[in-house]
N, C-alpha and C positions, 0 to 999 in steps of 0.2 A: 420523366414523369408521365410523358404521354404513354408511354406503352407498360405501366401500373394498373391495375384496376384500380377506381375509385374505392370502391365498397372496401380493399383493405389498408387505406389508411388508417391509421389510429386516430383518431378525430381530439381524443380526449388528451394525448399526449400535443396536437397540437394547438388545442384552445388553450391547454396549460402553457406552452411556451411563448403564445398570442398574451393570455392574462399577465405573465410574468411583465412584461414589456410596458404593458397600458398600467399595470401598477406603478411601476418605477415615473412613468409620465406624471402618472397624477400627482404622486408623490412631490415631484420636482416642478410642479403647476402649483400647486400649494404654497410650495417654498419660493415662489417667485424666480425662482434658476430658470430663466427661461432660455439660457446657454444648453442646458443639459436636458432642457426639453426638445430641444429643434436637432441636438446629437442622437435620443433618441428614436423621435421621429422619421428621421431617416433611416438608422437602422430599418426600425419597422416597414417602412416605404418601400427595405430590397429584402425584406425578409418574405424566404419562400412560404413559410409557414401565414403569413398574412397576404398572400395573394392564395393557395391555397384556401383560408379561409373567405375570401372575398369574392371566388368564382363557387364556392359552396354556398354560398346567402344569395347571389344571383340566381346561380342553374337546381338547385336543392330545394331550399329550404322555403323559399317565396309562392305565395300564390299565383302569382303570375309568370311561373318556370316555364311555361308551355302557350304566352303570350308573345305572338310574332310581334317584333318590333319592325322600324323598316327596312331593315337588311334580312329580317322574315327566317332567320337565323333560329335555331331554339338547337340549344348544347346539353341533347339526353345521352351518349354515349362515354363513356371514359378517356373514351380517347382524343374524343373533343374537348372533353372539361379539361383535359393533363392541357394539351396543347393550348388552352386560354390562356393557363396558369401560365403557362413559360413565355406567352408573347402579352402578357399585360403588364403594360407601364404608363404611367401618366404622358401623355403625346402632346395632351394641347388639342387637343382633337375631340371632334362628338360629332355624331348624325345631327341631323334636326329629328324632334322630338314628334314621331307617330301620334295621331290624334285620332280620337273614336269616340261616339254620342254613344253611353250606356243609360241604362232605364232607373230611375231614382222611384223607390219605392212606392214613396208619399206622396208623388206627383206625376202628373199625364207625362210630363215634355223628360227629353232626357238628358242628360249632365255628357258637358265635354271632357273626356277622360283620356291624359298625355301619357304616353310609352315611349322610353326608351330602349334603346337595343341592351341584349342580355352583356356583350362585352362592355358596355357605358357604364349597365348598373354596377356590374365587376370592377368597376373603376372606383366607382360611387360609395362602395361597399367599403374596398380599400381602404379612402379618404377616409371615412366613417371613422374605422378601427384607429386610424391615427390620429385624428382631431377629437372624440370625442371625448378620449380621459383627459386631455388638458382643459377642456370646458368645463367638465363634471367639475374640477375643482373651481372654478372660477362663478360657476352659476348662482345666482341668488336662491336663497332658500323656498321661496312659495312659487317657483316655478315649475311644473310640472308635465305637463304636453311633450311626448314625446322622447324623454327621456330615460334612459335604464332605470330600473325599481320605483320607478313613480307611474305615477294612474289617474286617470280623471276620480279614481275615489280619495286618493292624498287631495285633490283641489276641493274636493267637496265637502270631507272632513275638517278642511282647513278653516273652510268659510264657516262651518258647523260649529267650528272652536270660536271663532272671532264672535260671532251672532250668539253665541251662548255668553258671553261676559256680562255677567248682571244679569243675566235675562229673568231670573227669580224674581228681581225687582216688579213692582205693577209698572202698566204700563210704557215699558222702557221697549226701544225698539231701533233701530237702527238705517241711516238712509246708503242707497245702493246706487253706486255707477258700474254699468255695465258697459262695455265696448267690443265690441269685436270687427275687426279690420281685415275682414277675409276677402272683399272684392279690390284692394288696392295691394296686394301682395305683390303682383308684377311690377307694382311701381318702386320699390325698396332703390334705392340709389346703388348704384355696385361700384363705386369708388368707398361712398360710406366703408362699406359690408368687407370690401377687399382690403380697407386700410384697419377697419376693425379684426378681422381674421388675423393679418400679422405672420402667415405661418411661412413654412421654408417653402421657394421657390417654384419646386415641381407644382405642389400642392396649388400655390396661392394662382399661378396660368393657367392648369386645369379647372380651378373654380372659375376664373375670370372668361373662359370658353361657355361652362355650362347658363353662366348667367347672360351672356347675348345669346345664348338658345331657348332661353325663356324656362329657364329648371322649374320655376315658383308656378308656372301652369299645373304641374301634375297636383300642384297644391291645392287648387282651386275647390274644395268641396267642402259642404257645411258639413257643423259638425255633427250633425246626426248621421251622416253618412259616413266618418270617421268610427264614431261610436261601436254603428253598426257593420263596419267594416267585416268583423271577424263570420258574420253571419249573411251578408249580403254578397253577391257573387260579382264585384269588383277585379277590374282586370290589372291595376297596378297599386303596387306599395310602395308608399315614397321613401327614401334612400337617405340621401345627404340634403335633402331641401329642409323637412323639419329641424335641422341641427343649423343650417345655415339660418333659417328664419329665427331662432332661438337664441344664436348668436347676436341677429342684426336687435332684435328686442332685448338683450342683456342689459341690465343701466337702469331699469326704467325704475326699481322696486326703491333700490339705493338712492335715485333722483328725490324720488318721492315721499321719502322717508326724509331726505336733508330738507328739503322743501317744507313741509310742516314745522322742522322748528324752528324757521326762520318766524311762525305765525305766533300772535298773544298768545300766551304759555293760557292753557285752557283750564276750568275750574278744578279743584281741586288738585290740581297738577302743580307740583314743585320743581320738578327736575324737565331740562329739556328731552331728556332720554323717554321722560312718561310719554311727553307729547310727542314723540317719534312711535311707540306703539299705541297711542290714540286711532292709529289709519292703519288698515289692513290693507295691500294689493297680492291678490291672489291669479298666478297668467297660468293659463294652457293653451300652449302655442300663439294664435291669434284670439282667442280669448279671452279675458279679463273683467276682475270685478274689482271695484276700491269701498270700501267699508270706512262709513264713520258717523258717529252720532250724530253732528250736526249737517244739516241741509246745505248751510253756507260755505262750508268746509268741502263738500262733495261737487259744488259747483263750480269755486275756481280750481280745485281739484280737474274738473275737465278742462278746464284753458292751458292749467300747465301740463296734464298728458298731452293735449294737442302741441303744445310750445314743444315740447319733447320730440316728437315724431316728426316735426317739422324741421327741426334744427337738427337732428341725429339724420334716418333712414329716407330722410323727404316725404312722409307719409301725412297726406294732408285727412285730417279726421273732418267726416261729413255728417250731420245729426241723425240721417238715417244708422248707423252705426252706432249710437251709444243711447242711453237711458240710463234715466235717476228712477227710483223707484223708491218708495217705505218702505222697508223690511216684511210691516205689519200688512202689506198686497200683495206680496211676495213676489219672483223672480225665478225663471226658468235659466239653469248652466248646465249644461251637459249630458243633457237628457231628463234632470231632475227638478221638481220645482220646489223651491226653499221659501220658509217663511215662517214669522216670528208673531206667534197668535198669542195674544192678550187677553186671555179670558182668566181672572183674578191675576195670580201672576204670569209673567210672560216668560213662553217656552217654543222652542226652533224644533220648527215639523219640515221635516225631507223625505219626499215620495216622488216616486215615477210621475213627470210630466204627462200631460193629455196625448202632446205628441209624439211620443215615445212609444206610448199606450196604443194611439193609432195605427203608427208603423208597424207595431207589431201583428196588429189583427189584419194589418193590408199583405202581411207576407202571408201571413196563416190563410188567407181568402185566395191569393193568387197562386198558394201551392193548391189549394182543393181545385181550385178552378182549371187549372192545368194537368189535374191528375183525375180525372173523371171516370177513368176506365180502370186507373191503377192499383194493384193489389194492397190491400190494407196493410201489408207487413212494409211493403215498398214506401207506402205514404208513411208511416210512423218514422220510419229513417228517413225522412227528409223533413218533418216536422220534429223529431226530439230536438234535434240539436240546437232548431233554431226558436222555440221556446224556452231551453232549458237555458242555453246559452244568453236568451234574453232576460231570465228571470234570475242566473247566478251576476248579472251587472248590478241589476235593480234590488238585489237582496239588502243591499249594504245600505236601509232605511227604513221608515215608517211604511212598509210596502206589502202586509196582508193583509190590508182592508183592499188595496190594488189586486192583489194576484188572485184575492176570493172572488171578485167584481172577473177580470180576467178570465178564470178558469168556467167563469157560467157562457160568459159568450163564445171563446172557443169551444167550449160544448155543444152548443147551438150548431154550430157552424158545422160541428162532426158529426151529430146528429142529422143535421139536411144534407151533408153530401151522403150520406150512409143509407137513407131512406130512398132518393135519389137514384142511388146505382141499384136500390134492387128493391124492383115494382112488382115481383110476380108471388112473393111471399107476404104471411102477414105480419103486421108490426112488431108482436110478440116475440113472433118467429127471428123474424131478422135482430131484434133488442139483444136478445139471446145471444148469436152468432157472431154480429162485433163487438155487445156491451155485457157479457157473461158476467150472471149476479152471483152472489155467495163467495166469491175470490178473494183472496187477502194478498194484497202488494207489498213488499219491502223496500223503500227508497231512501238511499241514505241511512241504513240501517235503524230506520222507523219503521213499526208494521201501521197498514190503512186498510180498510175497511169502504170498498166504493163498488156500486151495482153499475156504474154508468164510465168504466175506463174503457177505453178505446183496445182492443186485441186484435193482433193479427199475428198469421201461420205463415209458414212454407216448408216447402217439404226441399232440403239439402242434399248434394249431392249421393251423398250414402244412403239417401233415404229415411235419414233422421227429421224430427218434424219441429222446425224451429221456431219460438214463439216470443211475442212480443209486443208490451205496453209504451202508453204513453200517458205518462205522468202528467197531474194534476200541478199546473204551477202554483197553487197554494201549498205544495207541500214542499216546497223551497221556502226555508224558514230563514226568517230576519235575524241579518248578523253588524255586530256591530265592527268597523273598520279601524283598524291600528295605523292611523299616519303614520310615516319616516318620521326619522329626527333629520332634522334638518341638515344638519351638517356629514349625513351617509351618503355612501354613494360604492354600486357596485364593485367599481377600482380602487377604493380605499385597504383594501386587503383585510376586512374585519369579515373573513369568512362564519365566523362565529355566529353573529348577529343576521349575517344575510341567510346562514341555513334555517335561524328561529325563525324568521319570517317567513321562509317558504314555507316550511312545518306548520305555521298559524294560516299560514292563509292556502292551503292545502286543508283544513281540517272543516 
């Protein structure tokens, strides 16, 4: 393999014989065969095609290909990537884990951010592909963090659904716990976690290394920095930690749900089954919300998630970490803030949070600020993608009253660095020059009509003269969001259903 080029493998013939494998897993995870799961685990464990795929997701595909870890190692040539493939096997073995303060957008100080070596994540990668179609099948339905075909907009839609039940009603509204246990991650018990994994032997040593190395460090980061991952210039993606943490929290929805109807069968309610979907618990990764009309319900509701965490992963819950809230004050999850307004009858508004809204004008502020000198065509590429980027998250809500509010202040802000870089001309002049009136834009095959879009030139190698806007984030238009069904999942082999979904959510 070493002495192959990369570039001419067939990638697609070996995701298909990788997919083949992890369907057949799920499959027999389903069915409870956990004999004919851990036969084909193995398989997979020495199949070349899954260490091929697993030094592809390290050295390839990952934003941090080209992040020294501390063997300062980075595998750009083929002939290094062949030679990974052929010497990667689960050893029992790991470096300790490179650590670096990077700069958190929203705030002065900066965030400690762990790296692993490229051959670890290769490892990591591996494990991935083998453990996670036997989860998929086992995972409870409202879990979403982290997982294939789910999104922080499945959790948001979710909660969207729960909050809207009766809400037509007057005054009806709903009380909210929220929790998030993001600074006790290291603490997760790894006897728990290693007796809850269960998996065949190579696997279950190599996890039980990575966890006295401290894997859950790289986890360490709120979730606005997750959120904003894809647009923030982050130096590592975490691997096998989210699927481990996912793991160790597996139990809680199922707990929670028996736990209610052990409680007075509540009005109106006949069947104990009603009073089992009485409580909503909705998790993304270390986040979570539990949903329920009543106050008193939501309250010991927090003793028995703490009884859980306590008795399970050894995670002891601290009151800086959770809140009860009304529906009707609303509550910030994942960058969005939900809430159930009463005015005649009562209806669930979801819009981009404050700080979401900020982050984003702090990035918008700190590319002008750093780019003072730099050519307007240069500045629009590094500002479309991380507006546009920020505004196709936040679409999926009540969010053009935000992105109108939005696109005036980033205006602002284009306007003074624009005036700024050129004092020798006059206002007119220069208006003219970046902000050319009379032009008509096509975005997303809508035509607009705007005297004040940002333009810029350059002139290409051949001499052709290439041009280039940036769009108004009001003109990213509100869409409504297609939850999963509950019970799909990428390795289920209902290719059918997963291509309409790409097709809907592509359109």
């Amino acid at each position: 393999m070493s002495n192959i080029a990369w570039n001419t493998i067939n990638w697609s013939q070996v995701e298909f014989r990788v997919k083949r494998y992890q369907t057949r897993i799920y499959k027999a995870s389903k069915d409870n065969n956990k004999r004919k799961v851990r036969c084909l685990q193995k398989r997979l464990l020495n199949s070349f095609d899954a260490k091929m795929m697993a030094v592809r997701q390290a050295t390839t595909l990952t934003k941090s290909k080209k992040t020294l870890g501390v063997d300062k190692n980075i595998f750009v040539t083929d002939v290094q990537k062949g030679k990974l493939v052929q010497k990667l096997k689960l050893d029992r073995k790991t470096i300790p884990i490179k650590q670096l303060y990077l700069n958190k957008p929203e705030r002065k100080e900066k965030r400690l951010q762990s790296i692993p070596i490229i051959k670890d994540r290769a490892k990591q990668a591996l494990c991935l592909l083998i453990l996670e179609p036997e989860w998929e099948a086992r995972f409870e339905p409202n879990s979403y963090g982290f997982r294939p075909g789910r999104s922080g907009h499945d959790a948001i839609e979710s909660i969207f659904v729960n909050l809207q039940k009766n809400s037509g009603n007057y005054d009806y509204h709903n009380h909210i716990l929220y929790i998030n246990i993001n600074k006790c991650l290291g603490k997760i018990d790894h006897n728990y976690l290693i007796t809850k994994l269960g998996t065949i032997p190579e696997i279950k040593n190599q996890v039980k290394t990575w966890l006295k190395s401290n894997i859950f460090d790289e986890f360490q980061v709120s979730k606005i920095d997750r959120l904003l991952k894809n647009i923030e210039n982050t130096a590592q993606e975490e691997i096998i930690s989210p699927l481990l943490l996912n793991i160790a929290l597996h139990g809680m929805e199922n707990y929670m749900k028996n736990w209610i109807i052990t409680k007075p069968l509540l009005p109106k309610t006949k069947k104990q089954n009603n009073n089992a979907k009485s409580i909503a618990i909705i998790r993304y990764a270390n986040d979570f919300v539990i949903i329920h009309k009543k106050q008193s319900i939501i309250r010991e509701a927090k003793d028995e998630i703490a009884k859980w965490l306590w008795d399970g992963p050894r995670l002891k819950l601290s009151e800086t970490e959770t809140t009860i809230v009304d529906s009707n004050h609303g509550f910030d999850f994942l960058g969005f803030s939900i809430i159930t307004i009463a005015r005649g009858k009562s209806r669930v508004k979801i819009y981009p949070c404050r700080k979401s809204q900020a982050i984003l004008l702090i990035n918008v502020r700190n590319i002008l600020q750093k780019n003072r000198s730099t050519s307007t065509y240069n500045l629009i590429l590094k500002l479309r993608p991380i507006i546009i980027g920020w505004a196709n998250y936040f679409k999926y809500s009540h969010c053009q009253k935000v992105f109108h509010k939005l696109t005036y202040l980033i205006h602002q802000k284009l306007r003074a660095w624009v005036f700024r870089r050129d004092t020798r001309n006059g206002r007119i002049q220069i208006k003219q020059r970046y902000f050319p009136s009379g032009k008509t834009y096509t975005y997303n095959g809508i035509q607009h009509q705007d005297n004040w879009i940002l333009n810029g030139k350059q002139i290409g190698k051949n001499g052709e003269i290439k041009e280039i806007w940036l769009p108004n984030i009001a003109w990213v238009k509100s869409k409504k969001w297609v939850k999963i069904k509950a019970d799909k999942s990428p390795y289920d082999g209902d290719n059918v259903y997963w291509a309409k979904r790409r097709i809907n959510k592509d359109r």
